[in-house]
Each structure stands twice: as structure tokens, then as C-alpha cells.
C-alpha positions as CSV (number, residue, x, y, z in Angstrom):
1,X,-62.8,-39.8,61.1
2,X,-65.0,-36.8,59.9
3,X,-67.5,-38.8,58.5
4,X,-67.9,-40.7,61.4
5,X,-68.1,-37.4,63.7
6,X,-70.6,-36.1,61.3
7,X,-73.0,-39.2,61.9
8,X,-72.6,-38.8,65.2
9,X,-73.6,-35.6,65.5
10,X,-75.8,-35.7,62.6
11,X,-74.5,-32.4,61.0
12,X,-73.3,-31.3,57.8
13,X,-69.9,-30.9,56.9
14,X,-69.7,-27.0,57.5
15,X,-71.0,-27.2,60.8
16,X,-68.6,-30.1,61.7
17,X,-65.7,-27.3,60.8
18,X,-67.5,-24.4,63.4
19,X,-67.8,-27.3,66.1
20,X,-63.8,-28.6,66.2
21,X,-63.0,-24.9,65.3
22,X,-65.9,-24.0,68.9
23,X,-63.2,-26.8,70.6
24,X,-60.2,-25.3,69.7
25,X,-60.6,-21.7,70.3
26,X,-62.8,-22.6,73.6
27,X,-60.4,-24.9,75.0
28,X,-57.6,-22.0,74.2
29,X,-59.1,-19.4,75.5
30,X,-59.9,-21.2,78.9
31,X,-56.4,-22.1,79.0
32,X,-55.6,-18.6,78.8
33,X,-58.3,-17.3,81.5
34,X,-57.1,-20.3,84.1
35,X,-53.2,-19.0,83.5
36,X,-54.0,-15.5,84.5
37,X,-56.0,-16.2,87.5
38,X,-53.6,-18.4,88.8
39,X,-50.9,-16.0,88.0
40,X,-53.2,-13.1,90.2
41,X,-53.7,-15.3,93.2
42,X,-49.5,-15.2,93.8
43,X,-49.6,-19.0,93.8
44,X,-46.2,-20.3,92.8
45,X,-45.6,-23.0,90.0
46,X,-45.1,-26.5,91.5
47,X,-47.4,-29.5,91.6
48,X,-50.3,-27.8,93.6
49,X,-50.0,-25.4,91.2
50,X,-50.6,-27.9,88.1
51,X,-53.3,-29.3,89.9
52,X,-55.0,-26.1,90.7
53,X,-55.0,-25.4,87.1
54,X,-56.4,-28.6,85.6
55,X,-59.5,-27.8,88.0
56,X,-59.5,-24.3,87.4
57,X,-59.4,-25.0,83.5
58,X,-62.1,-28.0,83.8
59,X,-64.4,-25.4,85.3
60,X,-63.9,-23.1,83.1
61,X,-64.2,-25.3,79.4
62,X,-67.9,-25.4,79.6
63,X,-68.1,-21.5,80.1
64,X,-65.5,-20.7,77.6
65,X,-66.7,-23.3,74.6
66,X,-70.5,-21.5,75.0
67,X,-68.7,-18.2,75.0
68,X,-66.9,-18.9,71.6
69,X,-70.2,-21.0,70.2
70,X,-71.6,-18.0,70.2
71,X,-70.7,-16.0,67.3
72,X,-69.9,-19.3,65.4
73,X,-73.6,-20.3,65.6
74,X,-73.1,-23.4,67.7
75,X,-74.8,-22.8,70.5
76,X,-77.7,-24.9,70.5
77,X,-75.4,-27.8,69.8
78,X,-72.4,-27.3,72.9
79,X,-75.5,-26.5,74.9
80,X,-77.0,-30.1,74.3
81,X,-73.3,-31.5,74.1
82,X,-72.4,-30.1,77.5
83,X,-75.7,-31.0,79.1
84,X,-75.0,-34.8,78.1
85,X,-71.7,-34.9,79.7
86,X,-73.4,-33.1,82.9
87,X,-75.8,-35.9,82.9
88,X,-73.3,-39.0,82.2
89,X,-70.7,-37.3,85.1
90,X,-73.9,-38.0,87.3
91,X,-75.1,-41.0,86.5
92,X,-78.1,-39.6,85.7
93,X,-79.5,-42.9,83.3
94,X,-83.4,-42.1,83.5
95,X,-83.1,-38.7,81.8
96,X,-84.1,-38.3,78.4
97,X,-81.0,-38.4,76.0
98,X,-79.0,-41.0,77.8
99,X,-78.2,-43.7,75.6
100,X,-81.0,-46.1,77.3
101,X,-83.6,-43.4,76.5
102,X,-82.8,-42.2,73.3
103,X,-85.7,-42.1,70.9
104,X,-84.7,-42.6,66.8
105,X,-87.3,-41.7,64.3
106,X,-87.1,-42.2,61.0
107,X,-88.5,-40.3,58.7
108,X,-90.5,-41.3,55.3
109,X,-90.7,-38.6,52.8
110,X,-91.3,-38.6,48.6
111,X,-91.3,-35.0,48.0
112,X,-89.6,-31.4,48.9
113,X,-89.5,-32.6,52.4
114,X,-90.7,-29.1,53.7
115,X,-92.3,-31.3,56.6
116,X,-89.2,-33.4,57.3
117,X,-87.0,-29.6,57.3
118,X,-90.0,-28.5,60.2
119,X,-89.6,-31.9,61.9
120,X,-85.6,-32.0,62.3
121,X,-85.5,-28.2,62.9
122,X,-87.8,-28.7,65.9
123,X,-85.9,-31.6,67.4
124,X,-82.6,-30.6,66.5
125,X,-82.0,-29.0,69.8
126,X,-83.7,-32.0,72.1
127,X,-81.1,-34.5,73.6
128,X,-83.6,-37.6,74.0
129,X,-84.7,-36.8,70.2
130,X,-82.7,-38.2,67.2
131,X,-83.6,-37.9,63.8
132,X,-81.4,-41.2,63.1
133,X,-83.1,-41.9,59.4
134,X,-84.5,-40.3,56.1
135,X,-86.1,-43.2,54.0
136,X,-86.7,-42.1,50.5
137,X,-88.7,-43.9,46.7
138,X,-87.6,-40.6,45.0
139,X,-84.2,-39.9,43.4
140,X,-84.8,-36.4,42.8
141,X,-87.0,-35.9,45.8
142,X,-85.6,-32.6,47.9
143,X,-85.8,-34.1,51.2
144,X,-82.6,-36.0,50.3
145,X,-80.7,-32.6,50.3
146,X,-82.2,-31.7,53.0
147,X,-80.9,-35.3,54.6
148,X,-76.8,-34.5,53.5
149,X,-77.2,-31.1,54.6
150,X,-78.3,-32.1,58.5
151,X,-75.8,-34.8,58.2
152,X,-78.5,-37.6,58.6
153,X,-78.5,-41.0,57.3
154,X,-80.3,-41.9,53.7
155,X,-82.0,-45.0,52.9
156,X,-82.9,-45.0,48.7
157,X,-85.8,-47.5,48.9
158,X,-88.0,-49.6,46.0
159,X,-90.7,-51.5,45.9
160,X,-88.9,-54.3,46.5
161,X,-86.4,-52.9,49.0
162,X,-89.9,-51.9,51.1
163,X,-91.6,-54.6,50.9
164,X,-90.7,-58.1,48.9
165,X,-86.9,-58.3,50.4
166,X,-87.4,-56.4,53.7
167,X,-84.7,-54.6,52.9
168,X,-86.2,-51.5,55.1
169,X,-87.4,-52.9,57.8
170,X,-84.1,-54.5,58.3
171,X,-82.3,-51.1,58.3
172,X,-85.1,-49.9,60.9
173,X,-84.4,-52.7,63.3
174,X,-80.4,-52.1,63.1
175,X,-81.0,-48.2,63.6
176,X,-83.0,-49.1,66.3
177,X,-85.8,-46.9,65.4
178,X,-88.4,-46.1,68.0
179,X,-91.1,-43.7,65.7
180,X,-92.1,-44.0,62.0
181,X,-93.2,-40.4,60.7
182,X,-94.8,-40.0,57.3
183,X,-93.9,-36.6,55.9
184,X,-95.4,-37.0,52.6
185,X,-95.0,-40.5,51.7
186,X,-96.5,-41.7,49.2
187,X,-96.5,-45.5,49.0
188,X,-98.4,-47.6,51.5
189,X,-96.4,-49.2,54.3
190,X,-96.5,-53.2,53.8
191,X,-97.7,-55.4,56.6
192,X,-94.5,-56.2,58.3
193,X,-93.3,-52.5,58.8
194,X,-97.1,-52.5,60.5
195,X,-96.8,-55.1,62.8
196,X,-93.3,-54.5,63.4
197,X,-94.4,-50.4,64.7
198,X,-97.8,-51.0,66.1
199,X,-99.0,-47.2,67.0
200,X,-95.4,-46.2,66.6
201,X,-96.4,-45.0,63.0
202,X,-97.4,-41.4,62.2
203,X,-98.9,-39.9,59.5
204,X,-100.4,-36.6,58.1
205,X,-103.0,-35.9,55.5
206,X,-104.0,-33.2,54.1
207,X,-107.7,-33.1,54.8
208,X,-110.3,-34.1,57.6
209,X,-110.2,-37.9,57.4
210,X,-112.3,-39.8,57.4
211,X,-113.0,-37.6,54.3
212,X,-111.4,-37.2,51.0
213,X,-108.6,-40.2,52.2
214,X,-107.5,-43.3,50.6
215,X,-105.7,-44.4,47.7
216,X,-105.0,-41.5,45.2
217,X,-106.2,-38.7,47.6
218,X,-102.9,-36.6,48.2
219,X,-101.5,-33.3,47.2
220,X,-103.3,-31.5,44.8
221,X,-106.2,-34.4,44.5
222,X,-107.1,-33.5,48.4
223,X,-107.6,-29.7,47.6
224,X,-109.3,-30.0,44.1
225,X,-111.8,-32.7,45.8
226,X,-112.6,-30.2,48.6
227,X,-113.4,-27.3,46.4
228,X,-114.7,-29.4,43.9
229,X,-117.8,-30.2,46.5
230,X,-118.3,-26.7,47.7
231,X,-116.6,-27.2,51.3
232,X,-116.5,-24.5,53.4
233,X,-113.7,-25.8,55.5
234,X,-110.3,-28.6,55.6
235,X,-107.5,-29.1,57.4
236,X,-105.3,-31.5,58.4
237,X,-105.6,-35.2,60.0
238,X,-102.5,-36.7,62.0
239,X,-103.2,-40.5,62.3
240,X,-101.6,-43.8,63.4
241,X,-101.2,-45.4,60.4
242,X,-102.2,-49.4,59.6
243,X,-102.4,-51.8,56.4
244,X,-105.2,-48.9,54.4
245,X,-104.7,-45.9,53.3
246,X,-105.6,-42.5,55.3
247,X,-107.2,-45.4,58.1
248,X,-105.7,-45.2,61.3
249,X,-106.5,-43.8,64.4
250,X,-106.6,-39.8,64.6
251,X,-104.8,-38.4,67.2
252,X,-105.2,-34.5,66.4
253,X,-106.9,-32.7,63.6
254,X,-106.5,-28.5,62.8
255,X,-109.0,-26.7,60.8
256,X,-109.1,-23.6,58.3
257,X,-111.8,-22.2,56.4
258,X,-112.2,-22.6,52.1
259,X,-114.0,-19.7,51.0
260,X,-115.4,-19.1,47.4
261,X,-112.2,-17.7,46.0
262,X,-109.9,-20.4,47.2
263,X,-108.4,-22.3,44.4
264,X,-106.4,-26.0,45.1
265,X,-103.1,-24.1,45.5
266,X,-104.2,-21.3,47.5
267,X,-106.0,-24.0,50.2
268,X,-102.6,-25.8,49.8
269,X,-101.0,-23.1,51.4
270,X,-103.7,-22.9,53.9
271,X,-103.0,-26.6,54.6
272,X,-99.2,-26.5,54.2
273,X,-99.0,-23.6,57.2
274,X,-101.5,-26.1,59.5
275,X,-98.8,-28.6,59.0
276,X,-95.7,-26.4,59.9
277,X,-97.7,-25.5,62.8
278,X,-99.0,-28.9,64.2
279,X,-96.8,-31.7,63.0
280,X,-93.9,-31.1,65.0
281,X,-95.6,-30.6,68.4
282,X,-98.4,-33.3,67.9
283,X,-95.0,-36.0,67.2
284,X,-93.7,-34.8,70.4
285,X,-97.1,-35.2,72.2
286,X,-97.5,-38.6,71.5
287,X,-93.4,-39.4,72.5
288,X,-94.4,-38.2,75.6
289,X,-97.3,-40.5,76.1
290,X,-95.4,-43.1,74.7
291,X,-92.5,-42.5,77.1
292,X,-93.9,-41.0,80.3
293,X,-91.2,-39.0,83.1
């Protein structure tokens, strides 16, 4: 039964603790608070008394749970919990986060996943926004801590899991998987995960495309190529991504200057603090187009 609630709420196993201990002591403590204000308005026990107090204490829950989230450190979570059940108790069904407009992403990363961390971190508070999926190719890649410790699905990928069996795209289709982001993936994407996500698959690069992309060009290779030819700036690309390397569409692009003394790993941090910056906000851009209020 935990396991299931931590899917569900895509959280780790800590916070699953803070939120049923949030429930507990919130739900007690407006139990309390509705006793005593029934017992200062004089009314006596009976039926209309029972009643009174189930209304009284339904009122008061969503109060009383925010109170105790508080100091827990759960607030951003009850807040989008309790703004859900607002919206289903109205029948809202065209706001964003009701189960016919919830958008999954999954999210392709090969490395430390420091853009995957920035990614969830900015959604995690966003009801129409789920991080349903982390795909991975590396076993010792950090992004898959970073996938058990926000309680979000893995998907350990080969080459023949990605492309020759369809293994992946399978998984996609059943997660129902609106947005493909590339966070530092390095394999290219074979043609049926292309077709299947037309403009519905993001990636960044590390450089101004349509320079210094394509096969081989990532990481280090970027940064060494840039100050290799005497550039005076770089900066990052965010692109649709299609059947070639670094090819798609651009939808944004950030710059920063490469002076003289700039070496490949101080432009990487240059370029690393673009993407912290840009990635998040660009994805949510482009989910707005794609699903206009």
C-alpha cells in the first residue's frame, strides 16, 4: 500500500511518513478545534449536534492539515492536494490537473541529472504537471537517485530496449506520456519514438546550434570546440528534436560571453547556470502553447 501511495504521489519514502503523519495530526487537531467550539456555542449533544460537527470539522480539515504541513515541510504538497479536491467537489474538468488535463513528461537523462533535479523541482508544485517517467542507458548515472528519491518511476533502457524491441516506446504509450525532455541524453532517439512525439520532443545543447552540434558534440567536446576557435561567445540551444542530431527546430536560445581566460570547464559552468535558468521555464512555455486556457 505505501508503494502504491508513493507512485501516486511521486515522493520518496520520508516524505510519504511527514504526509500520513500531516493527516493524522491535521485531522486530530481539527477534531479538537470543532469540539470546543461546539462546546462554547451551549449547543447540547444530540443529532443536530453530530451533524453540526461533521460540517464544522469538514470546514475546518483543510485549515488545520496546512496548519500542521507547516513545520513538517509539506506544504507545497497539501496545498496542491487540497486544491485538487476543491476542483473535483466542483466539477471543475477544464482546469489544469484534472485527470483529463494532466500532462506526463518523461524525462531522458545519461548523466548527474542536475537538469532533470531543476526540471522536477520546478514542477513539483504544479497540479496539471507530472513528472510520470525518468528513462535512463546508464547504471551508474545520478539521475536515477535522483528518480527513487522524488519517488518517480525508472525505466533502465539499451539499445535494444530503445530501439530494436520498442521496449520504450511501449512504456511511453502505457504512461501516457504527453512531453519527451532530453536532460543530457546521449543516444539518438530512433524513428518511431520521432514519429510517435512529433514537436512533443525537447532538447538542450550546450552551444548555439546550428554550431558545434551533431554527433560527438556534447559535454566537454562543445566547450573545448568553442574555445578551441577563439569564440567570443556560447550558450545554450533548446530544440525540437527529429531523426539528426542537434537538428530540430530552435525554440529559445541564451547567451554568455567566452573571454580569453575561459577554459572548457569554466564555460561549462557558464553554460550549466544558462540551463538552470532557461530549461525549466522554456518546457513550460511551449506546454502552454501546446495546451492553450
Amino acid at each position: 500500500m505505501f508503494k502504491k501511495l508513493q507512485g501516486k504521489w511521486k515522493v520518496n519514502g520520508w516524505n510519504l511518513l511527514l504526509i500520513i503523519s500531516t493527516f493524522a495530526l491535521g485531522g486530530s487537531l481539527c477534531g479538537i478545534v470543532g469540539r470546543k467550539l461546539l462546546m462554547l456555542s451551549g449547543i447540547e449533544k444530540g443529532v443536530g449536534w453530530f451533524i453540526l460537527y461533521i460540517i464544522v470539522v469538514t470546514l475546518l480539515w483543510p485549515v488545520s492539515v496546512l496548519l500542521v504541513s507547516v513545520p513538517l515541510g509539506q506544504f507545497s504538497f497539501f496545498k496542491r492536494y487540497i486544491s485538487r479536491i476543491w476542483h473535483k467537489m466542483k466539477g471543475d474538468k477544464t482546469v489544469m490537473g484534472s485527470n483529463q488535463e494532466l500532462t506526463n513528461i518523461a524525462i531522458f537523462a545519461s548523466g548527474a541529472g542536475s537538469n532533470a533535479k531543476n526540471i522536477i523541482t520546478h514542477f513539483k508544485n504544479n497540479p496539471g504537471i507530472n513528472i510520470a517517467l525518468i528513462v535512463c542507458n546508464n547504471p551508474v548515472a545520478g539521475v536515477i537517485g535522483i528518480a527513487k528519491e522524488n519517488g518517480i518511476e525508472l525505466l533502465m533502457i539499451n539499445k535494444a530496449s530503445l530501439s530494436v524491441q520498442g521496449e520504450c516506446l511501449s512504456v511511453l504509450t502505457k504512461k501516457n506520456i504527453n512531453l519527451v525532455v532530453l536532460a543530457g541524453f546521449l543516444w539518438k532517439l530512433p524513428p518511431a519514438i520521432i514519429e510517435a512525439y512529433p514537436k512533443k520532443i525537447i532538447n538542450i545543447h550546450p552551444a548555439l546550434l546550428p554550431a558545434y552540434g551533431g554527433k560527438g558534440m556534447y559535454g566537454k567536446h562543445v566547450h573545448e570546440a568553442v574555445i578551441a576557435n577563439r569564440e567570443t561567445e556560447s550558450g545554450i540551444s533548446i530544440h525540437y528534436a527529429d531523426e539528426l542530431y542537434d537538428h530540430g527546430e530552435i525554440i529559445f536560445q541564451a547567451r554568455c560571453p567566452v573571454t580569453p581566460t575561459d577554459t572548457p570547464e569554466s564555460l561549462a559552468g557558464k553554460i550549466h547556470q544558462l540551463e538552470q535558468d532557461h530549461y525549466p521555464a522554456v518546457i513550460e512555455s511551449v506546454l502552454k502553447k501546446q495546451n492553450p486556457r
